[in-house]
C-alpha positions, 0 to 999 in steps of 0.5 A: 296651211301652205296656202295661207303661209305663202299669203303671209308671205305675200303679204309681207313683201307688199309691205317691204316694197311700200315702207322701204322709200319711206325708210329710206329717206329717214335714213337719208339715202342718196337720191337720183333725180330724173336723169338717174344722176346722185344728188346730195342727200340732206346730211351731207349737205349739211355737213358739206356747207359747215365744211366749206364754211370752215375753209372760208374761215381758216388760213391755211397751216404752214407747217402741220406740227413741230418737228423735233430735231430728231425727226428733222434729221429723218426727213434730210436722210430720206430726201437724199435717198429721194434725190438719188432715185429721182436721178435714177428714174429719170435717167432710166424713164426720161426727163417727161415721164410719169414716172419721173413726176411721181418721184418728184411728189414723193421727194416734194412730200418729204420736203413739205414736212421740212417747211421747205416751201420755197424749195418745193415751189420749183418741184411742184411747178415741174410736175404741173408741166409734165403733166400739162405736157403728157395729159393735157393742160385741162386734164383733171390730174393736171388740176390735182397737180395745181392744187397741191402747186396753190397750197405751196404758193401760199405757203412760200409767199406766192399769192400770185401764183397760187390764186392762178393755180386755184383759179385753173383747178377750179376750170378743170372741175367744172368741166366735170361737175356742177356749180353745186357739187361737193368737188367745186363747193370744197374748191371754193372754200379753199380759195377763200382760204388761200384769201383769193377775193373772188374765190366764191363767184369766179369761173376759174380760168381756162389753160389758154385765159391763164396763157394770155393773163401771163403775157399781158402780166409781162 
């Protein structure tokens, strides 16, 4: 009877070890290629393409909801006492800090949900360079920074501005990430969004292309 148990047994494993790929791709598990790198798996794919399409489609919204006054006067409270600490940590951190960058994105939040675009272009701009300066202007927190610049750009009127700071964010990430990737894809289709024409073929824009393009714009 014990012999036959563990035949059983046995038996169930083999059976485990042949159905589970198969179940496996039903179920749309990520696959490795052979360089054991992850790839795409189907329904992402699916859901990613709709998502990318979508950006392409839609313009960016100014300002994600009304406000009521109330909620206005919140918000200029709290960015005084955003300032007052944005002083304070660089005053005690240094002018080129992170510390002092990270204060500004929290005071650059707040005056985002105020719809104060042009305001926040300057904060924006500011923590780009701190972190051009103390990462790297290639750095990939230098091109999360450039990023959020482009969507204050668009939002403020500068489409100028934003297509560069698009067009640098999309550089930085394919240093790091294919052509195909959901990183570079979902870049794309908020280029389009900003309405930059070239948003689906350009190659993006190396910190030194950026460099020569502003001084043969002067």
């Amino acid at each position: 009877v014990q012999v036959m148990k563990l035949a059983i047994i046995a038996l169930l494993v083999v059976l485990l070890v042949l159905v589970e790929p198969s179940m496996a791709k039903k179920r749309g598990k990520v696959s490795k290629n052979e360089d054991n790198v992850e790839s795409i798996k189907y329904s992402d794919k699916a859901d990613l393409d709709a998502k990318v399409e979508s950006l392409k489609k839609r313009k960016p919204q100014i300002l994600d909801e009304d406000l009521s006054s109330v909620e206005i006067q919140k918000l200029k409270d709290s960015e005084k006492g955003l300032k007052a600490k944005l002083k304070k940590v660089a005053a005690d951190a240094g002018e080129l800090s992170h510390a002092k960058a990270k204060a500004l994105h929290a005071l650059g939040a707040n005056l985002f949900k105020q719809g104060r675009f042009y305001d926040l272009l300057q904060i924006s701009k500011e923590i780009v360079e701190i972190h051009e300066t103390l990462d790297g202007p290639e750095a990939e927190i230098t091109g999360k920074a450039l990023g959020n610049l482009a969507a204050t750009a668009y939002r403020a009127n500068k489409k100028r501005d934003c297509e560069l700071a698009m067009k640098r964010g999309l550089h930085i990430l394919l240093q790091k990430h294919t052509e195909e990737s959901k990183e570079v894809l979902l870049h794309r289709g908020k280029m389009l969004s900003f309405q930059i024409a070239d948003g689906e073929t350009t190659l993006g824009l190396s910190y030194s292309e950026y460099v020569d393009q502003l001084e043969n714009e002067l």
